[in-house]
TIMI-765315 format. One record per residue (C-alpha): residue number from 1; residue in three letters; chain; x, y, z. Coordinates in steps of 0.25 Angstrom, whole numbers, plus 2048, in hexadecimal, padded with zeros to 3 digits. Layout:
N
+-----+------+-----+-----+-----+-----+
| seq | type | mol |   u |   v |   w |
+-----+------+-----+-----+-----+-----+
| NUM |  ALA |   A |   X |   Y |   Z |
...
+-----+------+-----+-----+-----+-----+
//
This chain:
227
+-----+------+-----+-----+-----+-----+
| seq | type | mol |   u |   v |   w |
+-----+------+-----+-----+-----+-----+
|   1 |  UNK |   A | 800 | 800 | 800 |
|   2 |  UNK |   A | 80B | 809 | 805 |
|   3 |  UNK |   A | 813 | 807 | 7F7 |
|   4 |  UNK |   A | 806 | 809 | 7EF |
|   5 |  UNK |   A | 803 | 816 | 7F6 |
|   6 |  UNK |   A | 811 | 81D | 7F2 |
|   7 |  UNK |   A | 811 | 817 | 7E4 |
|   8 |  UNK |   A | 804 | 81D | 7E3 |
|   9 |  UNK |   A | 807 | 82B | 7E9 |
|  10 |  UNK |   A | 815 | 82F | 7E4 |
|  11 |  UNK |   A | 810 | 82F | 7D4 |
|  12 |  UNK |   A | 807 | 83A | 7DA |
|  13 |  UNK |   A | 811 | 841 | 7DF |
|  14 |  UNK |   A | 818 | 841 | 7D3 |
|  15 |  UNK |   A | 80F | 846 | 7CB |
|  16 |  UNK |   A | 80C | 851 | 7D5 |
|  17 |  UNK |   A | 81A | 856 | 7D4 |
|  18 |  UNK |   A | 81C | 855 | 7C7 |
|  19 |  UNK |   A | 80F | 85D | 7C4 |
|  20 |  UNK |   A | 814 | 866 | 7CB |
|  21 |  UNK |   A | 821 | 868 | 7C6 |
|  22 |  UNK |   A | 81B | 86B | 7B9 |
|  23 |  UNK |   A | 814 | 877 | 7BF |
|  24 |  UNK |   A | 820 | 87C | 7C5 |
|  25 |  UNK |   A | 822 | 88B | 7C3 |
|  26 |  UNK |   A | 830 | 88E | 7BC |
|  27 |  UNK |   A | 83D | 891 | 7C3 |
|  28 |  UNK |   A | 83E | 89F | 7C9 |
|  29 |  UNK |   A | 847 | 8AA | 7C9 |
|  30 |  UNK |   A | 852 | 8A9 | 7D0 |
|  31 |  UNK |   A | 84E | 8B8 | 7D5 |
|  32 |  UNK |   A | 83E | 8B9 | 7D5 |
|  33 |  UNK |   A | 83A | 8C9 | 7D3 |
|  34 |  UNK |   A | 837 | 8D0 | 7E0 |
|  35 |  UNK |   A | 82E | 8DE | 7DF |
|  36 |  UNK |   A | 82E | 8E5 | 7EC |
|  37 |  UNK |   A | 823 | 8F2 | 7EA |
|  38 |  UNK |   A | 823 | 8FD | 7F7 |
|  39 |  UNK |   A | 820 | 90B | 7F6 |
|  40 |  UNK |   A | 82B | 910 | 7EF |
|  41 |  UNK |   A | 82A | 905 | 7E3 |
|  42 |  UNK |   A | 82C | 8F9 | 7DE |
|  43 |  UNK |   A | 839 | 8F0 | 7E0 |
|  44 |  UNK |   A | 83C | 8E4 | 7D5 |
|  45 |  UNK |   A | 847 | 8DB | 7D8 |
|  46 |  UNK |   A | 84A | 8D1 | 7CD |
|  47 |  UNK |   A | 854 | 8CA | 7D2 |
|  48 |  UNK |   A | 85D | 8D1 | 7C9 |
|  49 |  UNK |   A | 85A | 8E0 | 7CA |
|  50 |  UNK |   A | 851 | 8E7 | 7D4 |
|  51 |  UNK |   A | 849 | 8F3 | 7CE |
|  52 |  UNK |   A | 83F | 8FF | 7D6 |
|  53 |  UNK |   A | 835 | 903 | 7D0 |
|  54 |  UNK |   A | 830 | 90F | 7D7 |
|  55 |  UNK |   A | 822 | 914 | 7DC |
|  56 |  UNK |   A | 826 | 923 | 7DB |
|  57 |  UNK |   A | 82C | 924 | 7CD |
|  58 |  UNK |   A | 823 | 920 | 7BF |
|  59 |  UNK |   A | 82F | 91C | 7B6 |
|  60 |  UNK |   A | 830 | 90E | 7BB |
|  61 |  UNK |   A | 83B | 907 | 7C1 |
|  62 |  UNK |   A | 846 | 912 | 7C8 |
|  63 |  UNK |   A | 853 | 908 | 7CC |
|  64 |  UNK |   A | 857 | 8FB | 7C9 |
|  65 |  UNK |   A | 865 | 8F2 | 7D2 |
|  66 |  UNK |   A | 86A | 8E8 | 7CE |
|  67 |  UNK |   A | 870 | 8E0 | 7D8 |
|  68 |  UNK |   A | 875 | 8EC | 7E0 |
|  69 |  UNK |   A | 878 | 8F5 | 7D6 |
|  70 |  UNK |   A | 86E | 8FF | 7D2 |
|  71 |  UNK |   A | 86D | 8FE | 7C1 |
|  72 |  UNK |   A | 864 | 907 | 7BE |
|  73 |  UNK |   A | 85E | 913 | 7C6 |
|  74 |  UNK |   A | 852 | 91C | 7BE |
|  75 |  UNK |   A | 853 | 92C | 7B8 |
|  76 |  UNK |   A | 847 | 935 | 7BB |
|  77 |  UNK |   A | 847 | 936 | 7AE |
|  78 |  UNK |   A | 846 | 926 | 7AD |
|  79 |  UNK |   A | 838 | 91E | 7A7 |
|  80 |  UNK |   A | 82E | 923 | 79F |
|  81 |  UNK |   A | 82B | 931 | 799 |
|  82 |  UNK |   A | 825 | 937 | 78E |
|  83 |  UNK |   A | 826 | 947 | 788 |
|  84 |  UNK |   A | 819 | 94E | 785 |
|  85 |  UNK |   A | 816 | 959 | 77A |
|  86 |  UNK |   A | 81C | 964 | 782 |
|  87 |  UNK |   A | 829 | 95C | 784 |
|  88 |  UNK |   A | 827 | 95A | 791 |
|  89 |  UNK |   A | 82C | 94D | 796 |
|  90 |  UNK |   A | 824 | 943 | 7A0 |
|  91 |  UNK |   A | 829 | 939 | 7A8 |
|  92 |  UNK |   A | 822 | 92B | 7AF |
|  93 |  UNK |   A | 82E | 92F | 7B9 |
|  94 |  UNK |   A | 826 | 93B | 7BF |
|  95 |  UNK |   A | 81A | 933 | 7C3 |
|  96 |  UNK |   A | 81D | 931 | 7D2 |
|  97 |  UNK |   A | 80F | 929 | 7D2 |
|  98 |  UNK |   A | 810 | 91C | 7C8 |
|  99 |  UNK |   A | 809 | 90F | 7C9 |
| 100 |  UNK |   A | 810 | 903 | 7CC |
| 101 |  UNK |   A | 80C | 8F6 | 7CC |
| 102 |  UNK |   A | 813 | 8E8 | 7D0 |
| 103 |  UNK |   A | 80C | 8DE | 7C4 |
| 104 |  UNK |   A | 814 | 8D2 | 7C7 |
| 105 |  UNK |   A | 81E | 8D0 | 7D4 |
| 106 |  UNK |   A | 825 | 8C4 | 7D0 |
| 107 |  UNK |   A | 82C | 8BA | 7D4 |
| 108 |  UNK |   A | 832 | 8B9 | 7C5 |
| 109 |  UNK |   A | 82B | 8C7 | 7C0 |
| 110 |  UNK |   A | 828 | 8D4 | 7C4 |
| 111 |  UNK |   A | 81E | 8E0 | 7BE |
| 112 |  UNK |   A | 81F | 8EE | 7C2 |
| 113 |  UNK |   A | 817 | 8F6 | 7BB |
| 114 |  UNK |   A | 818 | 907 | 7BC |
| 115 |  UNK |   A | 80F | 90F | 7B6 |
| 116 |  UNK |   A | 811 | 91F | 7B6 |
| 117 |  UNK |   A | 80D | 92C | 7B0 |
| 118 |  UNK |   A | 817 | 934 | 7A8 |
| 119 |  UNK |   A | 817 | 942 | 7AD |
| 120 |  UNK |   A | 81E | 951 | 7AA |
| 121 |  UNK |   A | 81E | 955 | 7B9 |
| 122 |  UNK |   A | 81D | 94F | 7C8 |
| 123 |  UNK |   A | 811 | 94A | 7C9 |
| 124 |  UNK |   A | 807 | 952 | 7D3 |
| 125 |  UNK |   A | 800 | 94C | 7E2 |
| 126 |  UNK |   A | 7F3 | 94C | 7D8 |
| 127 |  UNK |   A | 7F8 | 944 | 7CE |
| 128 |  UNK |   A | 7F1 | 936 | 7CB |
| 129 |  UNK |   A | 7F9 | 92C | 7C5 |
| 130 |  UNK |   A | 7F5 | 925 | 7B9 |
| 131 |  UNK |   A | 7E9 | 92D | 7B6 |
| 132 |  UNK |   A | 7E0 | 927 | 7AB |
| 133 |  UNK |   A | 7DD | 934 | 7A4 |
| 134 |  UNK |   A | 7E7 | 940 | 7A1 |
| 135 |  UNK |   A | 7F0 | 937 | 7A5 |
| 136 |  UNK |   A | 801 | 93A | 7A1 |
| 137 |  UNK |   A | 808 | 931 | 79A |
| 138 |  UNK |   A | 808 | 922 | 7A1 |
| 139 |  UNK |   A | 813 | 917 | 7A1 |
| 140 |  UNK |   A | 812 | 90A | 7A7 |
| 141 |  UNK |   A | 81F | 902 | 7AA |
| 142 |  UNK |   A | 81F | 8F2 | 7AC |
| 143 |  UNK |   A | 82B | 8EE | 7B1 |
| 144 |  UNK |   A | 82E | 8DC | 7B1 |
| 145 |  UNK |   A | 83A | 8D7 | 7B9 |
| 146 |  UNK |   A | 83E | 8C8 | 7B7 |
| 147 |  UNK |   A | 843 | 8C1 | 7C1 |
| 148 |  UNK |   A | 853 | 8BF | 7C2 |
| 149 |  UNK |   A | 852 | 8CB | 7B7 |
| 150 |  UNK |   A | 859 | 8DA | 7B5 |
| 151 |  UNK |   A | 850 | 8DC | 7A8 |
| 152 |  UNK |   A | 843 | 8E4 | 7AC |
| 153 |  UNK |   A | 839 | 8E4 | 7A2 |
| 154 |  UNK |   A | 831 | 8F3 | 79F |
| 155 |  UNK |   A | 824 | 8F4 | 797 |
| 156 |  UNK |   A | 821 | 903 | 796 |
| 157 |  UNK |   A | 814 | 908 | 790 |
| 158 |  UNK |   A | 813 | 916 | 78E |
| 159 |  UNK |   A | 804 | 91E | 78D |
| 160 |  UNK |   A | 803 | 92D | 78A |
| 161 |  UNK |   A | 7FB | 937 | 78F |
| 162 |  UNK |   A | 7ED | 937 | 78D |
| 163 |  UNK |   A | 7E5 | 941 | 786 |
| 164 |  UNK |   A | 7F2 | 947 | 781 |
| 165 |  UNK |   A | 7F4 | 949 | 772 |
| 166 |  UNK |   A | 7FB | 940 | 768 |
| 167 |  UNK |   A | 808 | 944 | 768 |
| 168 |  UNK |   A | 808 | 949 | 776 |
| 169 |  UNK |   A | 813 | 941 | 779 |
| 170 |  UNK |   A | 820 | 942 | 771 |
| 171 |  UNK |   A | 829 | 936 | 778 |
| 172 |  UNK |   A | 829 | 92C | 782 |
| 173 |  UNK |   A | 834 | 924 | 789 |
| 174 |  UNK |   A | 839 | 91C | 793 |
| 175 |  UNK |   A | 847 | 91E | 79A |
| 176 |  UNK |   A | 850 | 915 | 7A2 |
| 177 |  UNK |   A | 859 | 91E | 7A8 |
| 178 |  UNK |   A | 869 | 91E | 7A0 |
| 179 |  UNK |   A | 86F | 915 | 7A8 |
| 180 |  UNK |   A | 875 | 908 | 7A2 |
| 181 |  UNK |   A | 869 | 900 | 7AA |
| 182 |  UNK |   A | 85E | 8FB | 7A4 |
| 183 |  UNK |   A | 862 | 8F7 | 797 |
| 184 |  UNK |   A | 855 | 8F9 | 78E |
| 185 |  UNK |   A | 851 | 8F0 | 784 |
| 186 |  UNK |   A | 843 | 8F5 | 77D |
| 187 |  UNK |   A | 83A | 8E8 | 77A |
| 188 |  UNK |   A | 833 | 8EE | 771 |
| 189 |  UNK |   A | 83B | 8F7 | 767 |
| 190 |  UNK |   A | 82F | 8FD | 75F |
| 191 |  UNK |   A | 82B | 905 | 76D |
| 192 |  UNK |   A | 837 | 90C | 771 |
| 193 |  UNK |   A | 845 | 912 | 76C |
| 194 |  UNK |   A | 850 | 915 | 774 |
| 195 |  UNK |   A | 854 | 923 | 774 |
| 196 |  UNK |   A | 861 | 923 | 77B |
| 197 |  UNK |   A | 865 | 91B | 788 |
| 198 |  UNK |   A | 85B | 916 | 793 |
| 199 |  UNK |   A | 84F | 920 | 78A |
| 200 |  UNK |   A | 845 | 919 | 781 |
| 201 |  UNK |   A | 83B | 920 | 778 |
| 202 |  UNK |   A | 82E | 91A | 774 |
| 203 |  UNK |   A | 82B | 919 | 764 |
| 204 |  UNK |   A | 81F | 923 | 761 |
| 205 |  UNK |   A | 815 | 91D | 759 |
| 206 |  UNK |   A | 812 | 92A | 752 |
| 207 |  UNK |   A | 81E | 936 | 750 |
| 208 |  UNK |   A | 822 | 939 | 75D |
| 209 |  UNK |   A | 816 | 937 | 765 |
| 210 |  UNK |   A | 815 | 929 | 76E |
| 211 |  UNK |   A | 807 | 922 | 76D |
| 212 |  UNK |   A | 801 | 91B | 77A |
| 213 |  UNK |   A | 803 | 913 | 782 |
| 214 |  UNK |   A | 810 | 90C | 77C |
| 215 |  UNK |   A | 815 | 900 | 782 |
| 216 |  UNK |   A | 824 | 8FC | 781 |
| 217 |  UNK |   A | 82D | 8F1 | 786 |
| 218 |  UNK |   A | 83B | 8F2 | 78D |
| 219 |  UNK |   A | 843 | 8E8 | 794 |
| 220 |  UNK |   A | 84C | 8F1 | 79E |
| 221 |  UNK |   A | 85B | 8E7 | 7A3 |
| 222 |  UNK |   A | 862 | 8EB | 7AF |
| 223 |  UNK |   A | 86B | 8E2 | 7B0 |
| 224 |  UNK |   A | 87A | 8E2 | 7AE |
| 225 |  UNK |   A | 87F | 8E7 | 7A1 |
| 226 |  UNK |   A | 889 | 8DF | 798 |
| 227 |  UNK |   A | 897 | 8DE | 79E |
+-----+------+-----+-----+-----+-----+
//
């Protein structure tokens, strides 16, 4: 009886491991993506780079280390911005307000997404962020990390002003600063041109005016340079 039991039993067993095994999730990263959020911003730490993205600023991810070596601190003049018909020049940067949300924390990915106004002037106490109507120019930055990774990918999409007219908006761009950290590479070439270092312009769809909202990809590497 004893015998028959446990040659009965252990094929089961079996089985139920094996099944199991089958359904096994994939090896992880070595380093899983950590985001720590408090008031000041967003901290993500890949395992290879940590990068803030802070609260206070609308022009996306302000400093990035690297082990213990900072590689890349951000310019006022840093992120998105855009020159109206009168030549003056508006900047995400100068919203003090945007909105940040944490879309996926891990443990292989993270999300942050930023969404800020591009202004001419500090905003005032009165000022509402985002507003539907009227609204300045908007940008929304999504920032993915990889696990183990010193790549950040950066999908930016730009929206003009409402009730502005066509044309209102001569240029916009996106700057990284003019250190030797990030290294850019433009994902899709038919949306953006490099100007000079670190400053990309989007194409206009029609002379000089920029058409909205664009959407373009860019893949942003802080990680050591060639020896």
């Amino acid at each position: 009886m004893t015998t028959r039991s446990v040659h009965t039993v252990l094929p089961c067993v079996l089985a139920a491991l094996s099944v199991g095994t089958l359904h096994a999730a994939e090896p992880k990263a070595a380093h899983a993506v950590t985001v720590l959020e408090n008031d000041r911003g967003v901290v993500v730490d890949t395992g290879a780079i940590v990068v803030t993205v802070p609260k206070t600023w609308g022009a996306g991810i302000s400093a990035v280390t690297r082990g213990d070596q900072e590689v890349f601190r951000a310019t006022p003049t840093d992120g998105p911005s855009c020159e109206d018909a009168s030549g003056a020049r508006c900047r995400a940067a100068l919203d003090k307000t945007p909105a940040i949300a944490i879309e996926e924390a891990g443990p292989d990915r993270a999300v942050v997404r930023v969404e800020a106004r591009s202004l001419d002037r500090e905003p005032g106490p009165d000022d509402v962020p985002l507003a539907p109507t009227d609204a300045p120019a908007r940008n929304v930055l999504v920032y993915t990390f990889e696990a183990d990774s010193a790549q950040v990918r950066l999908s930016w999409t730009f929206t003009p002003p409402q009730a502005l007219p066509a044309g209102s908006f001569a240029h916009a761009a996106i700057r990284f600063g003019s250190g030797a950290a990030p290294v850019v590479t433009i994902l899709d070439e038919g949306a953006l041109r490099q100007e000079e270092p670190g400053y990309y312009r989007l194409r206009p769809v029609a002379g000089e005016a920029v058409a909205g909202p664009r959407t373009c990809e860019l893949s942003l590497d802080f990680g050591p340079g060639p020896e």
